[in-house]
C-alpha positions as CSV (number, residue, x, y, z in Angstrom):
1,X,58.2,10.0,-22.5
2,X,54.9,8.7,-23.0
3,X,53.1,6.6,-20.0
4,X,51.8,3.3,-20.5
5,X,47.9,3.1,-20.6
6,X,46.5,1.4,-17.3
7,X,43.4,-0.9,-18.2
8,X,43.5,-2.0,-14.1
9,X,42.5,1.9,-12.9
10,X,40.3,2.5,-16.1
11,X,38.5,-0.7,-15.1
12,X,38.2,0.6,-11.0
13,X,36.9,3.6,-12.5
14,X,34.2,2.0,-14.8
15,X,33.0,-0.1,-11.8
16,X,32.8,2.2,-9.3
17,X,30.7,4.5,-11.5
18,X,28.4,1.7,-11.9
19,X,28.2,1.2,-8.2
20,X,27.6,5.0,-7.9
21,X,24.6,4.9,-10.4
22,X,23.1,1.3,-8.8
23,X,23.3,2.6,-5.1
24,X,21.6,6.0,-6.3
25,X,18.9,4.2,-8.7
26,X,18.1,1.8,-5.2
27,X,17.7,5.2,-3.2
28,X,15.7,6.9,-5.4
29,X,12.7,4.3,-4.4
30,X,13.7,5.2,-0.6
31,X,13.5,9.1,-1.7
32,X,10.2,8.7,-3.4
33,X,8.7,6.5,-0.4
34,X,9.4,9.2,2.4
35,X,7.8,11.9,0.1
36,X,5.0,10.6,-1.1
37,X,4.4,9.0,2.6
38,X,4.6,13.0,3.7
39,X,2.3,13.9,1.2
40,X,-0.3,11.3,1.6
41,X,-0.3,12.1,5.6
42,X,-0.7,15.9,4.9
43,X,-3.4,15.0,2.1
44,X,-5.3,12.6,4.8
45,X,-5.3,15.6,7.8
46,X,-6.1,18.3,5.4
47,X,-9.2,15.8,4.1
48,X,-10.1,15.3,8.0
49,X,-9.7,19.2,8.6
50,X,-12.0,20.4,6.0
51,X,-14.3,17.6,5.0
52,X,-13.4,18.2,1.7
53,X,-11.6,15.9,-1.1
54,X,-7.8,17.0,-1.3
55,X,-5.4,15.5,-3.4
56,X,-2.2,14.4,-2.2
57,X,-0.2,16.2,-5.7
58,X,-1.9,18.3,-7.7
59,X,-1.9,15.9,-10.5
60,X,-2.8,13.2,-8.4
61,X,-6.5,11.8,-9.6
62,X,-7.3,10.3,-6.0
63,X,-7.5,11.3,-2.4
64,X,-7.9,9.8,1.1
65,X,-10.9,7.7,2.0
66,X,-9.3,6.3,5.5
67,X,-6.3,5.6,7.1
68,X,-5.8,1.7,8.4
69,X,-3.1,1.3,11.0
70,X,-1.1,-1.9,12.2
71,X,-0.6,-1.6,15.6
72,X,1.6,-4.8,16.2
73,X,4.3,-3.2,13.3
74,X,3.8,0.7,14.0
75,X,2.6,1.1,10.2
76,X,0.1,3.2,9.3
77,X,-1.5,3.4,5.3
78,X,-3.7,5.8,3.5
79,X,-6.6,4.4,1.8
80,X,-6.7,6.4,-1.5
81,X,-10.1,6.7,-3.6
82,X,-10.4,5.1,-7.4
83,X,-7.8,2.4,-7.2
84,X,-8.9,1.4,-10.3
85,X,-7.6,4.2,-12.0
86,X,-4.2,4.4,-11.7
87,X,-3.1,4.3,-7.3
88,X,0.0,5.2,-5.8
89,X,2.5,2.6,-5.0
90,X,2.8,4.0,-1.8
91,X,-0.6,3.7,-0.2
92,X,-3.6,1.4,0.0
93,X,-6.3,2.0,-2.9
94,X,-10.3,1.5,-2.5
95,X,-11.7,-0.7,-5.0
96,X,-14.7,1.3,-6.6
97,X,-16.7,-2.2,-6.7
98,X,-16.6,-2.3,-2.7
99,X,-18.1,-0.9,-0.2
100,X,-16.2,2.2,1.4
101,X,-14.2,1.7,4.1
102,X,-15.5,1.3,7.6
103,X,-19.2,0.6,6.0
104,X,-21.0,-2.7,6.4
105,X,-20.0,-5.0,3.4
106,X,-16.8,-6.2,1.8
107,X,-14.2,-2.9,1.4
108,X,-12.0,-4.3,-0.8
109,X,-8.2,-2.5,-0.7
110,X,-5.7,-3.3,-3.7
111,X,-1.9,-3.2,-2.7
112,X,0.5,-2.6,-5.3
113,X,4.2,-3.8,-5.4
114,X,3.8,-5.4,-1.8
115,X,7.5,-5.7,-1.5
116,X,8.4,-2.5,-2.2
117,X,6.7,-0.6,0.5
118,X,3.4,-3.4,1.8
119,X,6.3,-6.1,3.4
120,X,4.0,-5.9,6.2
121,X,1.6,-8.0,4.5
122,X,3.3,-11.0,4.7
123,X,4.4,-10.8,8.2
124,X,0.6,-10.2,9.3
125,X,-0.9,-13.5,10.9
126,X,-4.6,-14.4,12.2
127,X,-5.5,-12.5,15.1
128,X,-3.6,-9.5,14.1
129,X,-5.7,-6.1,15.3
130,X,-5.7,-3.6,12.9
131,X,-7.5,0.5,13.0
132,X,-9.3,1.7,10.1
133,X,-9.8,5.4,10.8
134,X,-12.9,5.9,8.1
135,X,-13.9,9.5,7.1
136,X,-17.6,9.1,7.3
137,X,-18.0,6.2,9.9
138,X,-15.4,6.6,12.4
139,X,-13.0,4.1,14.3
140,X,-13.3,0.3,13.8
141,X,-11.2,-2.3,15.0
142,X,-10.6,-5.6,12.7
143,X,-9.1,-8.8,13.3
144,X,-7.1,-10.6,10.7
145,X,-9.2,-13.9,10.1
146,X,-7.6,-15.8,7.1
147,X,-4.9,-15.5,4.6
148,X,-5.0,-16.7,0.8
149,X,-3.1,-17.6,-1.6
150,X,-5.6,-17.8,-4.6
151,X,-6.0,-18.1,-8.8
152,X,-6.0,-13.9,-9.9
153,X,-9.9,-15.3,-11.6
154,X,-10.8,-16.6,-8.0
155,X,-13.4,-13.6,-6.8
156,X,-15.2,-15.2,-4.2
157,X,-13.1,-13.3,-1.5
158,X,-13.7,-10.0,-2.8
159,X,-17.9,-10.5,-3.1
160,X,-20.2,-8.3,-0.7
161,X,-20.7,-9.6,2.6
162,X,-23.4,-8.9,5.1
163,X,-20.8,-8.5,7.6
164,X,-18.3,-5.7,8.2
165,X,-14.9,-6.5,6.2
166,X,-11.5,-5.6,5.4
167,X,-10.3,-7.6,2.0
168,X,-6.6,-6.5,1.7
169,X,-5.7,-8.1,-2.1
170,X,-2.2,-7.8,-3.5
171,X,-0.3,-9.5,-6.5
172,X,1.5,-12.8,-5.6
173,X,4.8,-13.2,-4.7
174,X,5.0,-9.6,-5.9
175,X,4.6,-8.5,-9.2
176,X,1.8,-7.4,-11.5
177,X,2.4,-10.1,-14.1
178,X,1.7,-13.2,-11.9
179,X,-1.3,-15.3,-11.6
180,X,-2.0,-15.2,-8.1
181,X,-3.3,-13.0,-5.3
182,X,-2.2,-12.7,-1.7
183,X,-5.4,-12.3,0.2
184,X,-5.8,-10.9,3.9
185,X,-9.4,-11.1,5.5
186,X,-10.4,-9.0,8.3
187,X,-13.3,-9.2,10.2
188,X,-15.0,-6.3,12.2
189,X,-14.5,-6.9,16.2
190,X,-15.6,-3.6,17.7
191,X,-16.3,0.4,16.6
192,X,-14.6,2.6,18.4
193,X,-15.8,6.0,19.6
């Protein structure tokens, strides 16, 4: 005797195997995050160690200037070298325009995909401490002075200064295709030793 075809459990079937494919797609960003975040860190203490450029993947076209650090939300981000070329989604990139990080002028960082793995940028607020850990100037300590929300043609923020800066710029609200640019201004408070 032949058995009636079921469209209710081939149905169930179809939709649980496109729940299976959607929660490993979301994942996968999760996945990527944590190994890249290894890699950067190992990049960043091998760069300390020896003094010398390494690259956190061997195709990787960058490596660590400094390491800025959050104290108030436990983060901690790698600056990478020659953001304009191409920089991780995963870590902070050094426009090559700007001064280097830690020196006296405007270092200008570029944050890409700020949801994805920068949400700390929003939740930052004036006053805010944050570390920079430079290579060839030490420790400095910066305090979050403004926030922008600005035109993407608007440059005035990211123009040298006389003093010591931190210029953190990211896309606004998040992706590469708007018009607008979230804009976090530190100011130097201190150099530690």
């Amino acid at each position: 005797m032949k058995k009636p075809f079921r469209w209710g459990s081939m149905l169930l079937g179809v939709a649980m195997s496109v729940m299976a494919w959607q929660f490993s797609q979301g994942n996968d960003v999760y996945v990527q995050a944590w190994v890249a975040q290894s890699l950067l860190h190992t990049a960043w203490v091998r760069t300390q160690a020896s003094g010398h450029q390494v690259k956190p993947w061997p195709w990787a076209n960058t490596w660590p200037l400094a390491r800025l650090s959050v104290p108030r939300f436990n983060v901690e981000k790698i600056i990478l070298s020659r953001a304009s070329e191409g920089m991780s989604a995963f870590a902070l990139g050094h426009s090559d325009s700007s001064v280097l990080p830690g020196e006296l002028g405007n270092s200008v960082l570029n944050v890409m995909h700020r949801e994805i793995h920068f949400g700390f940028l929003k939740a930052l607020k004036p006053g805010d401490m944050l570390v920079l850990e430079s290579l060839r100037s030490g420790r400095w300590h910066y305090q979050v002075s403004a926030i922008y929300i600005v035109d993407k043609a608007d440059t005035y923020l990211v123009e040298p200064s006389l003093n010591r800066r931190l210029t953190l710029v990211s896309c606004y609200p998040y992706t590469d295709k708007d018009n607008q640019r979230y804009v976090v201004v530190a100011e130097e408070v201190e150099r530690m030793v």
